[in-house]
N, CA, C and O atoms as a GROMACS GRO file, in nm:
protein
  360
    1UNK      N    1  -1.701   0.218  -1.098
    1UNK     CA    2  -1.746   0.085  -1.132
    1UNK      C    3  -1.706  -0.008  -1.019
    1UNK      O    4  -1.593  -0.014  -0.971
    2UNK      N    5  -1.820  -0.088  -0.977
    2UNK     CA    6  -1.753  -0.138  -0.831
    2UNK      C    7  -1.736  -0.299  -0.911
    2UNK      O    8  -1.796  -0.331  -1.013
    3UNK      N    9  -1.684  -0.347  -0.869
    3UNK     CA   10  -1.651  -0.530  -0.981
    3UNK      C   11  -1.650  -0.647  -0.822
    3UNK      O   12  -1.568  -0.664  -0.732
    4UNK      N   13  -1.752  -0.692  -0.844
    4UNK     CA   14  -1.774  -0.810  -0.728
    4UNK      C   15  -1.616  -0.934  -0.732
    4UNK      O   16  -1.545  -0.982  -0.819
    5UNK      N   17  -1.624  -0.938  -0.616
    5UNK     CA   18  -1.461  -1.061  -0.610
    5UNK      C   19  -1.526  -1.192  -0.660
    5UNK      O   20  -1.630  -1.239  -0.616
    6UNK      N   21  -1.432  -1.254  -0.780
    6UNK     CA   22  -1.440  -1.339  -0.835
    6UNK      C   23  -1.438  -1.493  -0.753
    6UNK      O   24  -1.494  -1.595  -0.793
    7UNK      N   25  -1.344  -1.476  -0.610
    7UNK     CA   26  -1.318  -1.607  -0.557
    7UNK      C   27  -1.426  -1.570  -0.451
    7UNK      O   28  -1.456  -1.666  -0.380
    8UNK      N   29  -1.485  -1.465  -0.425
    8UNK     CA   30  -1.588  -1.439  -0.288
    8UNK      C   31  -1.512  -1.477  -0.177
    8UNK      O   32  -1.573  -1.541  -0.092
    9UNK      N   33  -1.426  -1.460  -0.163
    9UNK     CA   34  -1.312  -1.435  -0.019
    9UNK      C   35  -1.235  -1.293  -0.012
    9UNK      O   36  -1.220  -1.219   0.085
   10UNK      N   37  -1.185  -1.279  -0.156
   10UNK     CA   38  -1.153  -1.111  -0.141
   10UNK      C   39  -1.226  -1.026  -0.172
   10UNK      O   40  -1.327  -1.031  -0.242
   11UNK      N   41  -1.163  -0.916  -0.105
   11UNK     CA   42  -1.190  -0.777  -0.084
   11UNK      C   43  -1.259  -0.713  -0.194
   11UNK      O   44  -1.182  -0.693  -0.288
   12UNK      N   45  -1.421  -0.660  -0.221
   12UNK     CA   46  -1.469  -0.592  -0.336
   12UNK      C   47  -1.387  -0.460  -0.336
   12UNK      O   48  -1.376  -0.389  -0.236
   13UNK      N   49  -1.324  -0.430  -0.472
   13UNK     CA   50  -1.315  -0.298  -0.504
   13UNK      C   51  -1.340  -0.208  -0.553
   13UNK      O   52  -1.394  -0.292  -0.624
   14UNK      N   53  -1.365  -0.093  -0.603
   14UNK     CA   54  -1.416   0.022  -0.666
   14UNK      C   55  -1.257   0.079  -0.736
   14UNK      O   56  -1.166   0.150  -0.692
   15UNK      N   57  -1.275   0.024  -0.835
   15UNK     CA   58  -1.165   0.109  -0.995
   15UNK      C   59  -1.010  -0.008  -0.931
   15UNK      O   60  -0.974  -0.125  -0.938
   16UNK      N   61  -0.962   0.131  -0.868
   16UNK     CA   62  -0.848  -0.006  -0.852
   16UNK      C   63  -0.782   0.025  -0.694
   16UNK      O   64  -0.666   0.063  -0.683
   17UNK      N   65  -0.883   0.002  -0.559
   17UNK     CA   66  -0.887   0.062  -0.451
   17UNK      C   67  -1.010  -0.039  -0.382
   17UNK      O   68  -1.128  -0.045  -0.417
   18UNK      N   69  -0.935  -0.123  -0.264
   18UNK     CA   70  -1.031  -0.165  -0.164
   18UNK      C   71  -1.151  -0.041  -0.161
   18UNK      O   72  -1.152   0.070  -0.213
   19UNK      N   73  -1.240  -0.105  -0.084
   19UNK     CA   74  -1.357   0.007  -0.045
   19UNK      C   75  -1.273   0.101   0.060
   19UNK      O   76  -1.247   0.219   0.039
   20UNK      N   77  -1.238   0.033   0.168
   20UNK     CA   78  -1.159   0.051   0.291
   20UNK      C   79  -1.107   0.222   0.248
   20UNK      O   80  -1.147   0.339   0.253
   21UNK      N   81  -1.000   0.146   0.208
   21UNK     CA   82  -0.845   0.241   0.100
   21UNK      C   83  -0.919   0.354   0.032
   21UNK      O   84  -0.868   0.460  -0.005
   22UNK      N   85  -1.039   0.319   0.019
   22UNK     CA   86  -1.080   0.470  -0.113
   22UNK      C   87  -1.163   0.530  -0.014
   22UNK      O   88  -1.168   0.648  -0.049
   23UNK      N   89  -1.251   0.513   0.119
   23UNK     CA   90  -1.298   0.566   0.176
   23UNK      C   91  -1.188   0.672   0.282
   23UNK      O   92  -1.201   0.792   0.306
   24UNK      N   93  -1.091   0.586   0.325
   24UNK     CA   94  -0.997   0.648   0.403
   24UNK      C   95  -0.897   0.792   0.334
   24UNK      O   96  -0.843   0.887   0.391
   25UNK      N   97  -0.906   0.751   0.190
   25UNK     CA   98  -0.855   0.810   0.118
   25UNK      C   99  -0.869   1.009   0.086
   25UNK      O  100  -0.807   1.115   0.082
   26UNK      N  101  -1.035   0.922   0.066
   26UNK     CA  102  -1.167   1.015   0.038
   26UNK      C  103  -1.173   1.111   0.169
   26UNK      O  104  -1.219   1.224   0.157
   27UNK      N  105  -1.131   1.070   0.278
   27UNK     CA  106  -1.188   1.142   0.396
   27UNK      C  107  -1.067   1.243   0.404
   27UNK      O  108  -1.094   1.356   0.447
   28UNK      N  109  -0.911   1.210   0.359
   28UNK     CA  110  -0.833   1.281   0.397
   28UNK      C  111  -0.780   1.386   0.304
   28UNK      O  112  -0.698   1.474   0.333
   29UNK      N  113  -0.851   1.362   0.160
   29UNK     CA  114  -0.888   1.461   0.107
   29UNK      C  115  -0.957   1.566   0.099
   29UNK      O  116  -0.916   1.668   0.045
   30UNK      N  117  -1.097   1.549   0.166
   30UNK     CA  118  -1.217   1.618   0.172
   30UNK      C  119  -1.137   1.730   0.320
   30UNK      O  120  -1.144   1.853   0.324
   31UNK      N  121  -1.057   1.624   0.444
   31UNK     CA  122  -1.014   1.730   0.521
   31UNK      C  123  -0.869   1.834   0.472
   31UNK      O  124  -0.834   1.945   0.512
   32UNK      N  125  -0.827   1.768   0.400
   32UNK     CA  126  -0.716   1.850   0.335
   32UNK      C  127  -0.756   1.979   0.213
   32UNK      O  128  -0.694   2.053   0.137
   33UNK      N  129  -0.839   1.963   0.235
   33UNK     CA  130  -0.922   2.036   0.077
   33UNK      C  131  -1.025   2.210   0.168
   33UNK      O  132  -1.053   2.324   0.130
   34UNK      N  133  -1.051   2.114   0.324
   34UNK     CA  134  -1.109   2.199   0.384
   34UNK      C  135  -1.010   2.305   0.480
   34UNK      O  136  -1.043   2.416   0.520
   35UNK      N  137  -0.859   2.227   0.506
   35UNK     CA  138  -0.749   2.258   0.627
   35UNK      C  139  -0.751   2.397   0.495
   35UNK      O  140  -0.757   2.519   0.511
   36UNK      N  141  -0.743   2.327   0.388
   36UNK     CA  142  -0.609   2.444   0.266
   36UNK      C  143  -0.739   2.549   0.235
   36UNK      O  144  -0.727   2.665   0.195
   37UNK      N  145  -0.806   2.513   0.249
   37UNK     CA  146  -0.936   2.690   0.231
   37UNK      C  147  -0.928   2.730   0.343
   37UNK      O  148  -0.990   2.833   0.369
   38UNK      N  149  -0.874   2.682   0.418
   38UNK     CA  150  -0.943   2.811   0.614
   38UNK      C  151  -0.783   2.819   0.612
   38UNK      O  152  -0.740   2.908   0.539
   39UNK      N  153  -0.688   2.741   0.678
   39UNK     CA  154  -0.564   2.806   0.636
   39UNK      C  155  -0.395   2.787   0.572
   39UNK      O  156  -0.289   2.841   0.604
   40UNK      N  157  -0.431   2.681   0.465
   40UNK     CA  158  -0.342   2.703   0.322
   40UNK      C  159  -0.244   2.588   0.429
   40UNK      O  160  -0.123   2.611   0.432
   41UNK      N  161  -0.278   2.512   0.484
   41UNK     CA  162  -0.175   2.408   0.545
   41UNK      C  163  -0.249   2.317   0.419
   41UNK      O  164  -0.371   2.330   0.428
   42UNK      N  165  -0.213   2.240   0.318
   42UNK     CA  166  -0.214   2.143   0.244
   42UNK      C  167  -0.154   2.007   0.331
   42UNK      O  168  -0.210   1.906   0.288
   43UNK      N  169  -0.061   1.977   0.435
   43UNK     CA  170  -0.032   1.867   0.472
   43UNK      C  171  -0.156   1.708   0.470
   43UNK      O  172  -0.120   1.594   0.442
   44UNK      N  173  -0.302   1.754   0.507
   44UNK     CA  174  -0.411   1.626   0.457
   44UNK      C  175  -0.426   1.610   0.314
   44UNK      O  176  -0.456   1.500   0.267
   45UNK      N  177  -0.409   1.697   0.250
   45UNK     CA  178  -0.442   1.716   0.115
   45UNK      C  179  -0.301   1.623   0.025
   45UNK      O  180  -0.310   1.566  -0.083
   46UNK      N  181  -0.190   1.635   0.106
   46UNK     CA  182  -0.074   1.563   0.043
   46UNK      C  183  -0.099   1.460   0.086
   46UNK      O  184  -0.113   1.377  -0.004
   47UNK      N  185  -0.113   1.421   0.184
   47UNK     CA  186  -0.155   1.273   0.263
   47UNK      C  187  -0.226   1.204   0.209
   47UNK      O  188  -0.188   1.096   0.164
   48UNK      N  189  -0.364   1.252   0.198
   48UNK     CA  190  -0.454   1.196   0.134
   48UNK      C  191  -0.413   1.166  -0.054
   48UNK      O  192  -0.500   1.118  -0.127
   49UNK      N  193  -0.356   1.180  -0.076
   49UNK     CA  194  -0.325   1.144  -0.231
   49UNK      C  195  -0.178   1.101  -0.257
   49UNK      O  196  -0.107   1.084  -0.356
   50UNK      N  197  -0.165   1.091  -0.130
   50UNK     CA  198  -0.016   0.998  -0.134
   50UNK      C  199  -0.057   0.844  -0.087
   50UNK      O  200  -0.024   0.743  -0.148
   51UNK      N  201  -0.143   0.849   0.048
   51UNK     CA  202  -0.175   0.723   0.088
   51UNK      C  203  -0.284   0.656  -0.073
   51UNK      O  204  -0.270   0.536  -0.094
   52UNK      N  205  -0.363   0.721  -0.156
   52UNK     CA  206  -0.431   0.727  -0.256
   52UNK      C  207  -0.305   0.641  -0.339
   52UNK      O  208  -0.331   0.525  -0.369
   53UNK      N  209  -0.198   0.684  -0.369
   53UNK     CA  210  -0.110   0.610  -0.463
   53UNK      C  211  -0.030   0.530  -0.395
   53UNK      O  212   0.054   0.472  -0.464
   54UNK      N  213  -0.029   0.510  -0.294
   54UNK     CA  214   0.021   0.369  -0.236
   54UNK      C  215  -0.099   0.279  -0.187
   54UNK      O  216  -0.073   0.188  -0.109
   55UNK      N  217  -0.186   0.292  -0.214
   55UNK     CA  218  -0.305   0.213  -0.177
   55UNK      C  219  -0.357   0.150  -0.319
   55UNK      O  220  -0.443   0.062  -0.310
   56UNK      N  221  -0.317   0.184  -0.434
   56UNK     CA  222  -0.373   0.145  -0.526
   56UNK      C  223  -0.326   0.010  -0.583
   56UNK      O  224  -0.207  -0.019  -0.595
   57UNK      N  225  -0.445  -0.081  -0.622
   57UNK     CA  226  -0.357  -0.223  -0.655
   57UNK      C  227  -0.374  -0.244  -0.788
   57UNK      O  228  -0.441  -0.198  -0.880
   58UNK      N  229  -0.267  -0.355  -0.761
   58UNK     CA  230  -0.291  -0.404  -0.942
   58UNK      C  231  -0.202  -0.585  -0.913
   58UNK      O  232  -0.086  -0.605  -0.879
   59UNK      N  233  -0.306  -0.684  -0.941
   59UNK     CA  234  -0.333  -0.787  -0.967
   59UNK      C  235  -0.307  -0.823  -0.775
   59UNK      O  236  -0.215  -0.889  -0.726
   60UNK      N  237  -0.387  -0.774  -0.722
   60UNK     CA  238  -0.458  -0.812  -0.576
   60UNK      C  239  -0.283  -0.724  -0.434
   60UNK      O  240  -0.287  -0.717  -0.312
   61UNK      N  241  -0.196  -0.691  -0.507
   61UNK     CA  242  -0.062  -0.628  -0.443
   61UNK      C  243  -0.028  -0.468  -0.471
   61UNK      O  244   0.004  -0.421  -0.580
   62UNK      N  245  -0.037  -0.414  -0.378
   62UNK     CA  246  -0.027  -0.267  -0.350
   62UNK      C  247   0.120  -0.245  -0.341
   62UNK      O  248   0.204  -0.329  -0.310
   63UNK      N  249   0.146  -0.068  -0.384
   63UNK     CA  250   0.290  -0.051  -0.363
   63UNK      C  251   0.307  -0.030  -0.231
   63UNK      O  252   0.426  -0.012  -0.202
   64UNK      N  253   0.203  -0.023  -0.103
   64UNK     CA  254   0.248  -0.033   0.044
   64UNK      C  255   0.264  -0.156   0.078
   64UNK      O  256   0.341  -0.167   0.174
   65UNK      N  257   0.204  -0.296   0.024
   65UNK     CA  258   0.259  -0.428   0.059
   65UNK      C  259   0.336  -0.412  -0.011
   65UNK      O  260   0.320  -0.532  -0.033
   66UNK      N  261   0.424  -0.378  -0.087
   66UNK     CA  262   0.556  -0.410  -0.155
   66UNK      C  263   0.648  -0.336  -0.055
   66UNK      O  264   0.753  -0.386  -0.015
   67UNK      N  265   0.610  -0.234  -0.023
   67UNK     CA  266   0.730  -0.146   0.081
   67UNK      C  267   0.765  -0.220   0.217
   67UNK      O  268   0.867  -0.239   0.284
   68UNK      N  269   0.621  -0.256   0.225
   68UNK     CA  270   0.630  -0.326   0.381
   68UNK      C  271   0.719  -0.497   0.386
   68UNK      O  272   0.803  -0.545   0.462
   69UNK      N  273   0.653  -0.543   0.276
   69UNK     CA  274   0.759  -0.652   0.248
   69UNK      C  275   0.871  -0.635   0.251
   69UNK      O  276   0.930  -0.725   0.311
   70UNK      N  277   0.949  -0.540   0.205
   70UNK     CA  278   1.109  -0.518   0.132
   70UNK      C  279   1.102  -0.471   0.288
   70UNK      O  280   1.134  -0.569   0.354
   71UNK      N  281   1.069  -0.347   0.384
   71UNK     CA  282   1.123  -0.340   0.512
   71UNK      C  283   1.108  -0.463   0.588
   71UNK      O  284   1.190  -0.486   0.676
   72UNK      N  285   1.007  -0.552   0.562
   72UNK     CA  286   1.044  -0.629   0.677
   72UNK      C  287   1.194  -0.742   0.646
   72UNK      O  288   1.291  -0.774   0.715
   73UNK      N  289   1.157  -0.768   0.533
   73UNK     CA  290   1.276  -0.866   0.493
   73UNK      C  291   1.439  -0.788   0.499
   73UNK      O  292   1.541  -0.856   0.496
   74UNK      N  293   1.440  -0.669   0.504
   74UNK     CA  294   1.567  -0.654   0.491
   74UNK      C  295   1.619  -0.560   0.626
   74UNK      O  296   1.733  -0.522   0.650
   75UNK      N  297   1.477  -0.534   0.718
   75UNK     CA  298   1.539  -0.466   0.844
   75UNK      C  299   1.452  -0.550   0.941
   75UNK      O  300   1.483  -0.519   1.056
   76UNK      N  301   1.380  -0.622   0.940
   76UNK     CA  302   1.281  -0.669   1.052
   76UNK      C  303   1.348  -0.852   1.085
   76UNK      O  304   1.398  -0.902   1.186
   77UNK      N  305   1.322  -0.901   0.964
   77UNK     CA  306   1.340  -1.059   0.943
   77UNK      C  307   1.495  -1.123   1.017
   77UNK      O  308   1.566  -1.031   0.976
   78UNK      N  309   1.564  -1.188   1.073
   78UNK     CA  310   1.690  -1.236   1.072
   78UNK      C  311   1.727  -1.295   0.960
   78UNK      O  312   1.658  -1.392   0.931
   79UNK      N  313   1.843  -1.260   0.863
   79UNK     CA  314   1.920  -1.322   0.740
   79UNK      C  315   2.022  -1.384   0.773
   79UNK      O  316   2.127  -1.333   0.814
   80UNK      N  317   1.990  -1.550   0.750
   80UNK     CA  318   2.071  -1.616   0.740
   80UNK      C  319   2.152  -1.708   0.651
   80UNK      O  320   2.096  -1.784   0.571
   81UNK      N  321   2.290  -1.700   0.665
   81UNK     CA  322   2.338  -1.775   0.509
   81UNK      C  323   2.446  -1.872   0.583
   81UNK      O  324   2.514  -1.847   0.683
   82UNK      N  325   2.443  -1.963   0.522
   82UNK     CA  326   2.581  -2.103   0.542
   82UNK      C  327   2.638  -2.117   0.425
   82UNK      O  328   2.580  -2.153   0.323
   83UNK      N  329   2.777  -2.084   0.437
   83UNK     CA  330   2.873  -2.134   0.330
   83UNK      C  331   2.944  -2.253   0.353
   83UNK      O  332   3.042  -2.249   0.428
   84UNK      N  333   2.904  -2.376   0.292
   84UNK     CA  334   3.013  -2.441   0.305
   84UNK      C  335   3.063  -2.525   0.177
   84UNK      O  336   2.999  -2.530   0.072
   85UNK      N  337   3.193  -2.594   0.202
   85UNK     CA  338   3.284  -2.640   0.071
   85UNK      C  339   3.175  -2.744   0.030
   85UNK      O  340   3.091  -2.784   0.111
   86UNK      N  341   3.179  -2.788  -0.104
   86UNK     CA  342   3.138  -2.929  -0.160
   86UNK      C  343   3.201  -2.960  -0.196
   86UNK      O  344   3.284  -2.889  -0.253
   87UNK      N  345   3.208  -3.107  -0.190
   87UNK     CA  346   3.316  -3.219  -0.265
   87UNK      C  347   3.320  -3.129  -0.447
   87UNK      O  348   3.419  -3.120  -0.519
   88UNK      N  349   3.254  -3.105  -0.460
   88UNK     CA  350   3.282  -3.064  -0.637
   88UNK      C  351   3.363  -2.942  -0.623
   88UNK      O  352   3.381  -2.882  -0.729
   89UNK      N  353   3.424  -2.882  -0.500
   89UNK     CA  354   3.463  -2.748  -0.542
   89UNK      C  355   3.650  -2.734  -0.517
   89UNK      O  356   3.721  -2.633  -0.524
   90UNK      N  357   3.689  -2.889  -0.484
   90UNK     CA  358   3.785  -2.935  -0.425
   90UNK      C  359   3.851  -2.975  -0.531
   90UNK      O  360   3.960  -3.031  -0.518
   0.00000   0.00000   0.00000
């Protein structure tokens, strides 16, 4: 079921997968599906249905923007904090 974007700025999707995300998805299945019949290497076949469940959204945020957020903020970003006294703590 493909569902047209409501604001017509985002991304149309199909179920719960950019077009993008389900085509890229689709391709690394179809080669993982072909690697594991000629010779039993499954590595596209895991790929492809791993990037498949981190690509999937729900209310416009994927669990790879959630990963990528949390790495950047806690290994990419500079954290900075100031402690100082207030008159109320005196």
């Amino acid at each position: 079921m493909h569902y047209y974007p409501e604001n017509l700025r985002s991304q149309a999707t199909v179920w719960m997968w950019k077009i993008r995300d389900l085509c890229i998805a689709a391709v690394l299945m179809i080669l993982g599906a072909l690697a594991m019949a000629g010779t039993g290497i499954s590595f596209f076949l895991v790929t492809g249905v791993a990037y498949a469940l981190l690509t999937m959204q729900a209310e416009e945020v994927t669990v790879m923007d959630f990963i990528v957020y949390a790495c950047r903020y806690y290994f990419a970003e500079q954290q900075e904090f100031e402690w100082r006294l207030t008159s109320d703590e005196t």
